[in-house]
BALOBA-1460 file (C-alpha; in Angstrom, 3 decimals):
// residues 307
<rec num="1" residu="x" x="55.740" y="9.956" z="-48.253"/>
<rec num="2" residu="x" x="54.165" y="12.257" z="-50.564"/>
<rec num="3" residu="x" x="51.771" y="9.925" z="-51.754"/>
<rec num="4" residu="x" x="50.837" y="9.109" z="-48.513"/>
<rec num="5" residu="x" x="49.975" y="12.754" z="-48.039"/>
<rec num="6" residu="x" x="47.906" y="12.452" z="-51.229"/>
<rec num="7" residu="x" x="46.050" y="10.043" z="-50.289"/>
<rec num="8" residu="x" x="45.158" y="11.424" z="-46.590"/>
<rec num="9" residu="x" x="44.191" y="14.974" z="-48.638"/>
<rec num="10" residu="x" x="41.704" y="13.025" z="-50.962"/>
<rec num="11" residu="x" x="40.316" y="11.411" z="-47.966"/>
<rec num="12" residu="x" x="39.793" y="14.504" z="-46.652"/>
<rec num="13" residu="x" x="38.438" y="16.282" z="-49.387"/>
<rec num="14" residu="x" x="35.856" y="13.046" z="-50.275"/>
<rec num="15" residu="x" x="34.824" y="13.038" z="-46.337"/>
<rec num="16" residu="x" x="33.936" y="17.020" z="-46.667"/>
<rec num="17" residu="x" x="32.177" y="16.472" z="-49.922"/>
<rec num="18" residu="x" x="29.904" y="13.570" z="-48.403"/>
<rec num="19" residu="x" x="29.097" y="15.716" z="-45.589"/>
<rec num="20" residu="x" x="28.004" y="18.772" z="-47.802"/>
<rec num="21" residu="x" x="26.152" y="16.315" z="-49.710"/>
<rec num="22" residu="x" x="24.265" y="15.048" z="-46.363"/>
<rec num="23" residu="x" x="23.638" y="18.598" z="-45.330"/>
<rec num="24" residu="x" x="22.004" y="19.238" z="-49.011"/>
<rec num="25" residu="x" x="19.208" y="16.055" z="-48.547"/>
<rec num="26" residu="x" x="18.496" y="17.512" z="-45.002"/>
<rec num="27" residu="x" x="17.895" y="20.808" z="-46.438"/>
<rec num="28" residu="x" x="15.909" y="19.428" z="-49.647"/>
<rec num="29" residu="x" x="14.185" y="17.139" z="-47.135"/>
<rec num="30" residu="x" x="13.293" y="20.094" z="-44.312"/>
<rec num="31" residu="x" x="11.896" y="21.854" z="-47.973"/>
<rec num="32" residu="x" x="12.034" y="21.121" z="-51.092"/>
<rec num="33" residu="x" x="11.147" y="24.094" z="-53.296"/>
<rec num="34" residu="x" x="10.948" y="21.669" z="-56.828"/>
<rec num="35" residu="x" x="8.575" y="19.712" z="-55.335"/>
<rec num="36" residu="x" x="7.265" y="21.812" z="-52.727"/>
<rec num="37" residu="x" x="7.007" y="19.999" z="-49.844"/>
<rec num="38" residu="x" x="8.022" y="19.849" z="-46.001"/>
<rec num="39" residu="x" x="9.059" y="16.927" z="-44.382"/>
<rec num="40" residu="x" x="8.529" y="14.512" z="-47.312"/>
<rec num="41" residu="x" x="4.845" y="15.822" z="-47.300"/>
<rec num="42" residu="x" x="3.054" y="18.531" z="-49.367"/>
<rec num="43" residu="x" x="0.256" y="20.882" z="-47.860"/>
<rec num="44" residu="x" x="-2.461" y="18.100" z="-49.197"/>
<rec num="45" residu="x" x="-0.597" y="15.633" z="-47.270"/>
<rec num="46" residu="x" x="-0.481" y="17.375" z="-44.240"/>
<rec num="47" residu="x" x="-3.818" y="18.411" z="-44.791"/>
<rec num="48" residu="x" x="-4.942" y="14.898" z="-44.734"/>
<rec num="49" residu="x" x="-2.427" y="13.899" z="-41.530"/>
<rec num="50" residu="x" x="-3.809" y="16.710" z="-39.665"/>
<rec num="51" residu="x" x="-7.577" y="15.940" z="-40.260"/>
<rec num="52" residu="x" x="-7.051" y="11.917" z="-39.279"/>
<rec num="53" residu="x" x="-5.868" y="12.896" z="-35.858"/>
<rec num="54" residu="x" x="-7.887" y="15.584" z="-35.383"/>
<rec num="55" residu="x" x="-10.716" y="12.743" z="-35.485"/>
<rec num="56" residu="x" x="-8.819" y="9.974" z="-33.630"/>
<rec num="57" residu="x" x="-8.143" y="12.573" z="-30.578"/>
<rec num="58" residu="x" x="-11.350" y="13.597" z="-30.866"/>
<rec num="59" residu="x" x="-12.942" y="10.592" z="-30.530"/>
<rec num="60" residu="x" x="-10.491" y="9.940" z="-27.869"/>
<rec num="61" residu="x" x="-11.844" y="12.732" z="-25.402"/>
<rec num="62" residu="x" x="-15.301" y="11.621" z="-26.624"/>
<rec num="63" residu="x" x="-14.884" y="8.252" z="-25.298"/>
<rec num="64" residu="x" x="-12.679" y="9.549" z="-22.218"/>
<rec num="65" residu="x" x="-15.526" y="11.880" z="-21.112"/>
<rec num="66" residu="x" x="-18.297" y="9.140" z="-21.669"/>
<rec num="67" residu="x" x="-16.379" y="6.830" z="-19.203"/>
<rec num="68" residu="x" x="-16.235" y="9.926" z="-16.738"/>
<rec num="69" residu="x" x="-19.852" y="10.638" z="-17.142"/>
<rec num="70" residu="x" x="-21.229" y="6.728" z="-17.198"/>
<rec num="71" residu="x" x="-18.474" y="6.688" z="-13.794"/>
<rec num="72" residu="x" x="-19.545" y="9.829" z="-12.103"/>
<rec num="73" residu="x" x="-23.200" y="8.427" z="-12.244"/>
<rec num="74" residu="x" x="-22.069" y="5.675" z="-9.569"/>
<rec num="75" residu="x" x="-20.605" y="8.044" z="-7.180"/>
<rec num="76" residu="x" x="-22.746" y="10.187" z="-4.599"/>
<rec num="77" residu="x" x="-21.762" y="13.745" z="-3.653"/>
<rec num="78" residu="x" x="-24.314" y="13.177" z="-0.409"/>
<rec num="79" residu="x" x="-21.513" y="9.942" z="0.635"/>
<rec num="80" residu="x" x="-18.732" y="7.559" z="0.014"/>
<rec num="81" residu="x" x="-19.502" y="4.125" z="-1.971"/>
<rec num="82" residu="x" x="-17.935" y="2.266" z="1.059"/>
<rec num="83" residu="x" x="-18.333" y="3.970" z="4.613"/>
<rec num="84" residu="x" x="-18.281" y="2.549" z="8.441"/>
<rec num="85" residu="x" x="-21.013" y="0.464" z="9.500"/>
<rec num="86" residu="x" x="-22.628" y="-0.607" z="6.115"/>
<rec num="87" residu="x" x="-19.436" y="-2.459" z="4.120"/>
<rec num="88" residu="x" x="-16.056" y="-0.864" z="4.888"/>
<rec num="89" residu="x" x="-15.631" y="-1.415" z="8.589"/>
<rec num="90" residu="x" x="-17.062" y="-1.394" z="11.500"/>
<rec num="91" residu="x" x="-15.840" y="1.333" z="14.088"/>
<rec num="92" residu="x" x="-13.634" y="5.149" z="13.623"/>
<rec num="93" residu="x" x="-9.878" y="4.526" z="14.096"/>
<rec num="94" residu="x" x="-8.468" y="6.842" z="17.319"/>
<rec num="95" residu="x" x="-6.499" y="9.626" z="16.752"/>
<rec num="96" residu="x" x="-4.418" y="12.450" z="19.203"/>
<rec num="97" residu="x" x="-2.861" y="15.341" z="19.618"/>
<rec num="98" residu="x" x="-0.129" y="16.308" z="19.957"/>
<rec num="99" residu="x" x="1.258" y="13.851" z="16.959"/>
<rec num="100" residu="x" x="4.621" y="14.434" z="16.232"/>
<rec num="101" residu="x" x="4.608" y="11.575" z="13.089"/>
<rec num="102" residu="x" x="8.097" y="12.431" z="12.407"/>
<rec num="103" residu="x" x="9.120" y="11.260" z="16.461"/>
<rec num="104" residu="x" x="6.598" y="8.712" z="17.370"/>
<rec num="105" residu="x" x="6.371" y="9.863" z="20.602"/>
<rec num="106" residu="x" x="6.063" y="12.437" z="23.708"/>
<rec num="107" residu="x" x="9.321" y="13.057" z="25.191"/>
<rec num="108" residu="x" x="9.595" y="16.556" z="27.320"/>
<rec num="109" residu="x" x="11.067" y="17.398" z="30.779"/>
<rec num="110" residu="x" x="8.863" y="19.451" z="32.573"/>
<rec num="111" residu="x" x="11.543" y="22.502" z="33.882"/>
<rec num="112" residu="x" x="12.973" y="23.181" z="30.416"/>
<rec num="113" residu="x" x="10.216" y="24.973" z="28.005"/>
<rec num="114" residu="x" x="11.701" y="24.417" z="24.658"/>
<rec num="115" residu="x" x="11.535" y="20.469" z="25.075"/>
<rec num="116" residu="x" x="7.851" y="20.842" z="24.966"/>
<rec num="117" residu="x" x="7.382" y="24.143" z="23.482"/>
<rec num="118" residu="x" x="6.526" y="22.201" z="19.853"/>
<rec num="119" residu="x" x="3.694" y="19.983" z="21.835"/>
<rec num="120" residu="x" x="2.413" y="23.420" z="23.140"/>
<rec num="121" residu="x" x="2.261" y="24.782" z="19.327"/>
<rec num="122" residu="x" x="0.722" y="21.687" z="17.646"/>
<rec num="123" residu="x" x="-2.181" y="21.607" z="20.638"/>
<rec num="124" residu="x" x="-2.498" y="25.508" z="20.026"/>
<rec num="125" residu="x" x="-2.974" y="25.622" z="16.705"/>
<rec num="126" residu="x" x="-5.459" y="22.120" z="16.740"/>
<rec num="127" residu="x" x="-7.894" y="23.806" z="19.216"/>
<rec num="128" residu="x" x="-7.785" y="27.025" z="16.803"/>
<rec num="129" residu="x" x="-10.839" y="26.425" z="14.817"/>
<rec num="130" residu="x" x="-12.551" y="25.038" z="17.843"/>
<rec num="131" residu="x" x="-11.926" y="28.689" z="19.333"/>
<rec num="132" residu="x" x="-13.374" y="30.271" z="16.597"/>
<rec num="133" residu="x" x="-16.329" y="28.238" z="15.787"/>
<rec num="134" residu="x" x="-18.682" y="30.518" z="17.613"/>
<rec num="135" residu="x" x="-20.919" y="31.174" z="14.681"/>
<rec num="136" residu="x" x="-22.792" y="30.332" z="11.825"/>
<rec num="137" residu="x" x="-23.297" y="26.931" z="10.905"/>
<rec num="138" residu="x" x="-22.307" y="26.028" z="14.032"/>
<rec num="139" residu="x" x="-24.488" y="25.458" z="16.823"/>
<rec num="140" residu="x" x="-24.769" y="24.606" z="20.775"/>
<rec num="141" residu="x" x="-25.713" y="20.466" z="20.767"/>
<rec num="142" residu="x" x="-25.673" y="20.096" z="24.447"/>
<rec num="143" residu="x" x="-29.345" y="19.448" z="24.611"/>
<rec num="144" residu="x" x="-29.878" y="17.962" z="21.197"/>
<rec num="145" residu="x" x="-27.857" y="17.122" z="17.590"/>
<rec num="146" residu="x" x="-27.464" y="19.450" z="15.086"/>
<rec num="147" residu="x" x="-30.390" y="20.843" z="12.848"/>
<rec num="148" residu="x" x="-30.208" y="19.982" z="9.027"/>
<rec num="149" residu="x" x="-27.635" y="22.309" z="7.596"/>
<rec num="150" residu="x" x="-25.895" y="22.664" z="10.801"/>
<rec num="151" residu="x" x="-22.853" y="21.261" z="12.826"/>
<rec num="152" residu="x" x="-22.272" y="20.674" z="16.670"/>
<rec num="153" residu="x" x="-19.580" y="23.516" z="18.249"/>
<rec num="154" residu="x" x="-17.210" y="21.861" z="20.605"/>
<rec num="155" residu="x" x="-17.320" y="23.453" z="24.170"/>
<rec num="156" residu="x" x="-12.788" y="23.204" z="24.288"/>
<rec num="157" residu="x" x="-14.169" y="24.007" z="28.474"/>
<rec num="158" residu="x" x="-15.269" y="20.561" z="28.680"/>
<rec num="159" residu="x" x="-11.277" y="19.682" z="28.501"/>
<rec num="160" residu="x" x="-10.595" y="21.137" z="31.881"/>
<rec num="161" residu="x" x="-6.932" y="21.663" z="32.989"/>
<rec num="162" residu="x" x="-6.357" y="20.768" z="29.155"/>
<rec num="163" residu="x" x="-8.023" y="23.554" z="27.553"/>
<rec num="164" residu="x" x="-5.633" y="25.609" z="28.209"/>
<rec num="165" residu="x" x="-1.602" y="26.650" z="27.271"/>
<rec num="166" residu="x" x="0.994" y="24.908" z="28.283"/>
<rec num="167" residu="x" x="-1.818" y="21.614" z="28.804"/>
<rec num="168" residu="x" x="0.342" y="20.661" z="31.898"/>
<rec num="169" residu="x" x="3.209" y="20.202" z="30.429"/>
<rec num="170" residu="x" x="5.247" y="22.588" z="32.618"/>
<rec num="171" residu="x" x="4.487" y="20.620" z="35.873"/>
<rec num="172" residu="x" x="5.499" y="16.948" z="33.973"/>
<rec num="173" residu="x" x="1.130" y="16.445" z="34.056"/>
<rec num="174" residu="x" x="0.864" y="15.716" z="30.143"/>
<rec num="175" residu="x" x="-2.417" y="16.328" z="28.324"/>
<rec num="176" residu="x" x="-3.071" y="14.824" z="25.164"/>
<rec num="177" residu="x" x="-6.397" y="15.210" z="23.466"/>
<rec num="178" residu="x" x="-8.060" y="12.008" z="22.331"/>
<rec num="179" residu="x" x="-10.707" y="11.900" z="19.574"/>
<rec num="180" residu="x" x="-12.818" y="9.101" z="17.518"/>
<rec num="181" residu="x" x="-11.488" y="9.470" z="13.586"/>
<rec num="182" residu="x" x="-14.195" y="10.646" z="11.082"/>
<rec num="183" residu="x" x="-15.996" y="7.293" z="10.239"/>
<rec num="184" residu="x" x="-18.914" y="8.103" z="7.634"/>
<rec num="185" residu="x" x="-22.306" y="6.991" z="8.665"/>
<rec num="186" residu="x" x="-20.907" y="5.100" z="12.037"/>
<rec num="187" residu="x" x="-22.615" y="5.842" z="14.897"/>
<rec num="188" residu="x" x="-21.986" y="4.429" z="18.696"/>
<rec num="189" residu="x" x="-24.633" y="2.844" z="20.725"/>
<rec num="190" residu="x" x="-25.175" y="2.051" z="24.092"/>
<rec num="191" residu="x" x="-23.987" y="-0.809" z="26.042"/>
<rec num="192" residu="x" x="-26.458" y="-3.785" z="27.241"/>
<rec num="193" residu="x" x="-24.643" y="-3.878" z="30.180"/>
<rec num="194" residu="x" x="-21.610" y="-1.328" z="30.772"/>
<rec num="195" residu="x" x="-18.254" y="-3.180" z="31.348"/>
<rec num="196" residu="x" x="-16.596" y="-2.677" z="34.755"/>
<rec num="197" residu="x" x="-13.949" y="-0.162" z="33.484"/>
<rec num="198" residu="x" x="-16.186" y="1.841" z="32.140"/>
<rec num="199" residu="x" x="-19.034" y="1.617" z="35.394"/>
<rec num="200" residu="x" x="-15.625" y="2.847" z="37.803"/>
<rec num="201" residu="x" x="-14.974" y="5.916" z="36.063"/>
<rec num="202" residu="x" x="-18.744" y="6.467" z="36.133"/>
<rec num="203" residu="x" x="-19.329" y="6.292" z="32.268"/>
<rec num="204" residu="x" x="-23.152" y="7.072" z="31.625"/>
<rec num="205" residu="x" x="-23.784" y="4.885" z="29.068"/>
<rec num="206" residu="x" x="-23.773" y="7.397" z="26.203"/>
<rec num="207" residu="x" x="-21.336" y="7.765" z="22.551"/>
<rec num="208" residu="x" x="-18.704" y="5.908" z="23.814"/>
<rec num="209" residu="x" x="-15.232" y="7.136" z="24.682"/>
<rec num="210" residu="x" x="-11.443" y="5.977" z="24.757"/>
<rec num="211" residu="x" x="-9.121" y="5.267" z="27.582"/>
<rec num="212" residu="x" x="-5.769" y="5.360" z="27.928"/>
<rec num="213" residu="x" x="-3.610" y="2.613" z="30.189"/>
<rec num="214" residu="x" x="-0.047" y="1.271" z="30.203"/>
<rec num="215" residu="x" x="0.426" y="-1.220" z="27.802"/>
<rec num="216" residu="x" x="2.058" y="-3.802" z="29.930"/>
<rec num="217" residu="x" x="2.176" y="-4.221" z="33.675"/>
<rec num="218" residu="x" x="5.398" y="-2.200" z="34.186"/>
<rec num="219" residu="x" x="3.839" y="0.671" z="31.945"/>
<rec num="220" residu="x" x="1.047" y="0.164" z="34.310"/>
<rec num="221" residu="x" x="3.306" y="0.818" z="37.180"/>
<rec num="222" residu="x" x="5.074" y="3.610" z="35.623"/>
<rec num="223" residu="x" x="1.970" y="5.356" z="35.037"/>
<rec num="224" residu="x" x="1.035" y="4.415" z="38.805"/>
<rec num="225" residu="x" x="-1.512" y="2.309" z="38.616"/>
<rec num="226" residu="x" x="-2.923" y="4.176" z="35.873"/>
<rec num="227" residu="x" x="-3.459" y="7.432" z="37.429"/>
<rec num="228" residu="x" x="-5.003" y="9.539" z="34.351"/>
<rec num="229" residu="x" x="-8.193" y="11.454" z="34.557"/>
<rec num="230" residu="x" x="-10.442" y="12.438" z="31.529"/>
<rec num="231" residu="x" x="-12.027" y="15.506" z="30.429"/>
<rec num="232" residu="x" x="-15.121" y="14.849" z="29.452"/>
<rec num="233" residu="x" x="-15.602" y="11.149" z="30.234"/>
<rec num="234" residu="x" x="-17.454" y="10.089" z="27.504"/>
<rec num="235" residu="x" x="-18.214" y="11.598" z="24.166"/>
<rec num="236" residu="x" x="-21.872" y="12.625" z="23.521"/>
<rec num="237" residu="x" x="-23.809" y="11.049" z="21.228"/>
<rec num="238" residu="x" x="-25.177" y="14.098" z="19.614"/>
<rec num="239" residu="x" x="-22.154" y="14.692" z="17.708"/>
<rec num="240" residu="x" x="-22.334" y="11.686" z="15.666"/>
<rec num="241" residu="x" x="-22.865" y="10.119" z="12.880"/>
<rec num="242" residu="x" x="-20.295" y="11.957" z="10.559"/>
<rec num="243" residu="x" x="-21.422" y="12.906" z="7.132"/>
<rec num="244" residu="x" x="-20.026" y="14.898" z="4.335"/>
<rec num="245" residu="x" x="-22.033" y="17.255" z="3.463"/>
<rec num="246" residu="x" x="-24.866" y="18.382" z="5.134"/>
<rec num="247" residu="x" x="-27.507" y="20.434" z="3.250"/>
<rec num="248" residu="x" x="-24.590" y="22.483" z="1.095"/>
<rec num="249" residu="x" x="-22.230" y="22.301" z="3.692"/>
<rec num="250" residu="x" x="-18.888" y="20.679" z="3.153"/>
<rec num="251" residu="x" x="-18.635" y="19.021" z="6.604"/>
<rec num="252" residu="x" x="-15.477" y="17.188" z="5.722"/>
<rec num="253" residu="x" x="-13.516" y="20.771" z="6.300"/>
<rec num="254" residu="x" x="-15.675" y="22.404" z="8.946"/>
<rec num="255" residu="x" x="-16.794" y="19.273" z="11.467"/>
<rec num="256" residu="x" x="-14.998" y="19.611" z="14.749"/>
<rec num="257" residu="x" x="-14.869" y="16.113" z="15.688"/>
<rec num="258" residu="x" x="-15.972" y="15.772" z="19.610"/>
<rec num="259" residu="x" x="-13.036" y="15.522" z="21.861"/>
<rec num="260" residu="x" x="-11.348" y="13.439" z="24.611"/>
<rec num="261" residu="x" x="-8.344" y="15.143" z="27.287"/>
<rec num="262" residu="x" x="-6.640" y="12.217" z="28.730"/>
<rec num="263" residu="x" x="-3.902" y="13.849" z="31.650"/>
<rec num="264" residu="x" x="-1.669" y="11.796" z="33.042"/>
<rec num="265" residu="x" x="-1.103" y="12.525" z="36.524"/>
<rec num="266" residu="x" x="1.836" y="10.744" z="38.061"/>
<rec num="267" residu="x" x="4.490" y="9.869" z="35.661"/>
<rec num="268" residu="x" x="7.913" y="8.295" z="37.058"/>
<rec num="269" residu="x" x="10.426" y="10.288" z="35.674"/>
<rec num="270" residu="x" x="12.591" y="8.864" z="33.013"/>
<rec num="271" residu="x" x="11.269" y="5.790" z="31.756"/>
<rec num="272" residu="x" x="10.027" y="5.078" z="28.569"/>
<rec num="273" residu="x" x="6.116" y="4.275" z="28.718"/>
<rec num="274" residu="x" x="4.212" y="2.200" z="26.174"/>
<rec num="275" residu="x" x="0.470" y="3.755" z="26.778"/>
<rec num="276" residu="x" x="-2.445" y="1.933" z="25.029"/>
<rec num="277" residu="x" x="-5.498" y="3.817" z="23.907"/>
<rec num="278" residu="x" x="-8.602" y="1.826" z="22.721"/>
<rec num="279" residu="x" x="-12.123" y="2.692" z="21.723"/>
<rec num="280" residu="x" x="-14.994" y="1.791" z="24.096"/>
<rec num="281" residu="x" x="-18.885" y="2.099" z="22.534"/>
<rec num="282" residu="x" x="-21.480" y="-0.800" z="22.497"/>
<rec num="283" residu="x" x="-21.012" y="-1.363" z="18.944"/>
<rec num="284" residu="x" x="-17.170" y="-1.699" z="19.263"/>
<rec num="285" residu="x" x="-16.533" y="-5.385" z="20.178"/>
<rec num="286" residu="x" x="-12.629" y="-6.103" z="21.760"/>
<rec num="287" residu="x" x="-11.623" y="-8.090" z="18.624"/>
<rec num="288" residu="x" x="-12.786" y="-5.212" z="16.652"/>
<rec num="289" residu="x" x="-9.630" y="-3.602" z="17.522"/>
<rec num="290" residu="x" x="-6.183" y="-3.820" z="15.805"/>
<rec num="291" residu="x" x="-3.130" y="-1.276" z="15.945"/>
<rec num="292" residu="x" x="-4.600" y="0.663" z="12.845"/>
<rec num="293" residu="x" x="-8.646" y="0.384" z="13.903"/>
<rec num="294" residu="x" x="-9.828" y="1.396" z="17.409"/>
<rec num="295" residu="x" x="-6.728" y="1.550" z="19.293"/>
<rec num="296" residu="x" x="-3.336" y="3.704" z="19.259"/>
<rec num="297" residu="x" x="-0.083" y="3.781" z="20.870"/>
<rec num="298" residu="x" x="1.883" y="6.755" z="22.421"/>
<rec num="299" residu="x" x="5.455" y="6.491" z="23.569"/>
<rec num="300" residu="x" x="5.397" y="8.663" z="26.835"/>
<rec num="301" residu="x" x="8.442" y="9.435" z="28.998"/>
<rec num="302" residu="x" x="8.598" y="12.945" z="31.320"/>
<rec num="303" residu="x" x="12.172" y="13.707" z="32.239"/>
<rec num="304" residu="x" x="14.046" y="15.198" z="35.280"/>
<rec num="305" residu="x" x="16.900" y="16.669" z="36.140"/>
<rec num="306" residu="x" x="19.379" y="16.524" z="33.226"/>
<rec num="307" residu="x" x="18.439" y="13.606" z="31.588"/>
């Protein structure tokens, strides 16, 4: 037994030495004061180590800002390498308010307040800026487009009954405010001959616009027969094309695009209603259109009672 215990102290004591030993290289290795050196390396070393990167990352940027330059040199500040109407696409996706992205839909009943009160907030705070976009660069285009250096001011009176708070919500009349996405560079045109949906609600002919129905004949129904009015009718054409920037301004922040107030007017109550919004312009041709490009969806359904 005792030479057991021997043997386990000399194990011991050998394991202990090795590590010392091991911590002594690590020191001599970290510095070694004989030799002078850190790391394996003395200062002429390093000197040398240091200098060849310096150069390679040097070059590095070098090369990394000539591609930026030579790159930059293709791009315009004035507009987009691909925009609407020359070799991207061909018309402005449609967009609305109020979007909840998170629900997909517009689900409210009319006598309680906080089932709509967050449709009432998001139309609010969208028709904001067009509030207080009563001065400089903005400018009245009702008789004419915008000078150079200049954008259009959006009348929000042209929405009628939707201009205001709560946007008919409160007696189950739902507004939502329809507008053409910003497209760079596209620009409606007039129809040759002005299809018969467009010649019933009176359309004039001018920028084009975009009407709502029910997607399929018992959304049609449920909306009864369609019964939605629009304020304006038709966008005018003196808010388009849509460009960037426009002699130092940075449009893409400040344009107000033109807008649409669709209100639906007779709703049966609890149903869910598939409503299909498309695009109408003389340069917008029906299989232009897919679910992304020129048309939209909204998932309507007005409550009563409890439900």
């Amino acid at each position: 037994m005792a030479s057991k215990a021997g043997e386990g102290d000399k194990e011991s004591q050998g394991f202990v030495a090795n590590l010392r030993q091991q911590l002594a290289d690590l020191k001599v290795f970290l510095w070694d004061p004989t030799r002078r050196t850190v790391l394996g390396r003395n200062a002429k070393s390093w000197g040398e180590v240091g200098l060849f990167y310096l150069i390679f990352y040097s070059c590095l940027a070098c090369f990394f800002a000539i591609t930026l330059i030579v790159f930059y040199q293709t791009l315009s500040w004035e507009q987009p390498t691909y925009w609407a109407g020359k070799n991207y696409m061909n018309i402005p996706s449609v967009g609305f308010r109020p979007n909840i992205r998170t629900e997909g839909n517009i689900a409210f009943n009319p006598t309680q307040a906080k089932s709509y009160d967050k449709y009432i907030k998001m139309l609010d705070s969208y028709l904001a800026p067009y509030n207080n976009a009563t001065a400089d660069p903005y400018v009245d285009c009702t008789s004419g487009k915008a000078p150079k250096g200049k954008l259009c001011q959006f009348d929000i009176s042209q929405l009628g009954p939707c201009a205001t708070s709560p946007y008919g919500y409160d007696q189950g009349k739902p507004c939502i405010l329809l507008k053409f996405n910003r497209a760079f560079g596209w620009e409606p045109v007039a129809y040759n001959t002005v299809p018969d949906r467009l010649a019933a609600m009176n359309f004039t002919n001018g920028a084009g616009t975009v009407l709502c129905k029910g997607k399929y004949a018992p959304d049609r129904n449920a909306l009864n027969g369609d019964d939605i009015s629009y304020y304006p009718r038709e966008f005018s054409p003196n808010y388009f094309p849509f460009v960037g920037h426009i002699g130092g301004i940075d449009a893409t922040s400040k344009y107000l695009s033109p807008l649409i107030a669709a209100q639906f007017n007779n709703v049966t109550t609890n149903r869910n209603i598939r409503v299909l919004c498309e695009a109408f312009s003389g340069n917008i041709q029906a299989s232009d259109r897919t679910e992304d490009i020129g048309r939209l969806q909204i998932d309507l359904r007005v409550s009563a009672g409890a439900n």
